[in-house]
N, C-alpha and C positions, 0 to 999 in steps of 0.2 A: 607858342605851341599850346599852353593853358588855354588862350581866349578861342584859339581852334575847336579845342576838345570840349570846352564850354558852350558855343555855338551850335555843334554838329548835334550835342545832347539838348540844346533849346531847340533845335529844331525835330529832333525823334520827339520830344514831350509835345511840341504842339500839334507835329501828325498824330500823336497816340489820341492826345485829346479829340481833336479834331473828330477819329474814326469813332471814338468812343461814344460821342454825341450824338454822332449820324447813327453808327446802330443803336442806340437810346431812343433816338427819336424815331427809327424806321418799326423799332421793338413797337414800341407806344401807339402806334398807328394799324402794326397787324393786330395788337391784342385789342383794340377799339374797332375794328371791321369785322375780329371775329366774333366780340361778345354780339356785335351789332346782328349778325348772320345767324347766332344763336338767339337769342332773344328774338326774332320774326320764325325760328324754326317751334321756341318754345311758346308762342303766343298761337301757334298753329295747330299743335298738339292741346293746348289748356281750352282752345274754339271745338276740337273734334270732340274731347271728351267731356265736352259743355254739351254738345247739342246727341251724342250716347246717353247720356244719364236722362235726355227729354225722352228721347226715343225707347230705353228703358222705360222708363217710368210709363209711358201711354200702352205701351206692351202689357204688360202688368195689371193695368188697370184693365185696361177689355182682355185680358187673358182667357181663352179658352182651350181647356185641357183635352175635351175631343179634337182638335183639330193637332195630327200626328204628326207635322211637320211645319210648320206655320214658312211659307215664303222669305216672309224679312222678319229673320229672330235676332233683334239687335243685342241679345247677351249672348251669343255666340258673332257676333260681328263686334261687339267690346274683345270677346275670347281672343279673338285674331288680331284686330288692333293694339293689345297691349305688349305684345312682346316689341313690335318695332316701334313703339312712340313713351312705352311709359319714363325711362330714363329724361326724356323734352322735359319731363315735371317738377316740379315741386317735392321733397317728401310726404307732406301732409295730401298733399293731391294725389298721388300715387296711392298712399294708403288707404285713403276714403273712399277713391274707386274702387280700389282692388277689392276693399271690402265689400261696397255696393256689388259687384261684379258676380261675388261666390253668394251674397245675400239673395240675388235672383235667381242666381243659380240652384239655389237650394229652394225658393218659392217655386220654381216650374219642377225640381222634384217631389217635389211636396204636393202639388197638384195631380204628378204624372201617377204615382205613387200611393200606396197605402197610406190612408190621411188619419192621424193618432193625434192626440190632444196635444201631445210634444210636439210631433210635427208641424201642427198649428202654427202654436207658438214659435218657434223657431223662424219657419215661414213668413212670419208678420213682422217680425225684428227687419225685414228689408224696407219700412215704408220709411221711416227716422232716417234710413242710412242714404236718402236721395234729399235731402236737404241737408246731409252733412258731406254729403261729396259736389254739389252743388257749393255749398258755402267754399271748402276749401279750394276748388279750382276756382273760382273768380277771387279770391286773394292770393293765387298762386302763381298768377300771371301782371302781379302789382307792381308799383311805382320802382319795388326795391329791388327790382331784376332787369330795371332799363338801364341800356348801354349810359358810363359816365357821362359822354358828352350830350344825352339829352336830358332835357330837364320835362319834369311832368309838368301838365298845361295844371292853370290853377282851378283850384275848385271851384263851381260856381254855388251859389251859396241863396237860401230867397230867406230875402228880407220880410 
């Protein structure tokens, strides 16, 4: 009767085990497809708000404050974009846009607007903040945010 009762519990422990593995390893496999899903979602958001900050930035630069409506005002098309993409990012990338974002926003006031020596200044503190949101999305979307199983291709290096 012992070796019965002994048996029937060797064999509950090696199903236990058994199931235990399988959802281990099926665990292992969803959370390596999803980071895989995320990481092509965040590399997608870290390109959009790559080529915003270019399109900024050339707005800016030929900025004309007569013209009352400008067609394609990309700091209002950042406006709209960042509610449904900024969490895809980075913190530092998020920050440095976000700050870029009200930095222009405050230069196309500043133009629209009664122009005061503060306002100036104020206004001009946006040139600095496009090669610092620059800088932080292209490290935002680095080596250390790709899915475990893939490995970054090696540097190439000139001799």
């Amino acid at each position: 009767m012992l070796a019965a009762i002994m048996g029937i519990v060797g064999v509950l422990l090696g199903v236990l085990a058994t199931h235990s593995f399988e959802w281990w390893r099926e665990r292992r496999r969803w959370d390596e497809q999803y980071r895989f899903q995320l990481y092509g979602r965040r590399l997608e958001a870290h390109q959009q708000a790559f080529a915003l900050v270019h399109r900024m930035r050339d707005f800016l630069v030929g900025y004309d404050s007569t013209e009352a409506h400008p067609k394609d005002d990309p700091i209002r098309a950042a406006m709209d974009w960042w509610p449904a993409n900024c969490l895809y990012m980075d913190q530092a990338s998020r920050a440095k846009l976000n700050a870029l974002i009200t930095g222009a926003a405050a230069f196309i006031a500043f133009h629209r607007g009664p122009r005061t020596p503060e306002g100036f200044r104020e206004a001009n503190k946006v040139w600095p903040l496009f090669d610092d949101a620059l800088k932080a999305i292209e490290e935002g979307i680095g080596v250390k945010h790709l899915p475990g199983t893939l490995k970054p291709l090696p540097e190439e290096h000139d001799d």
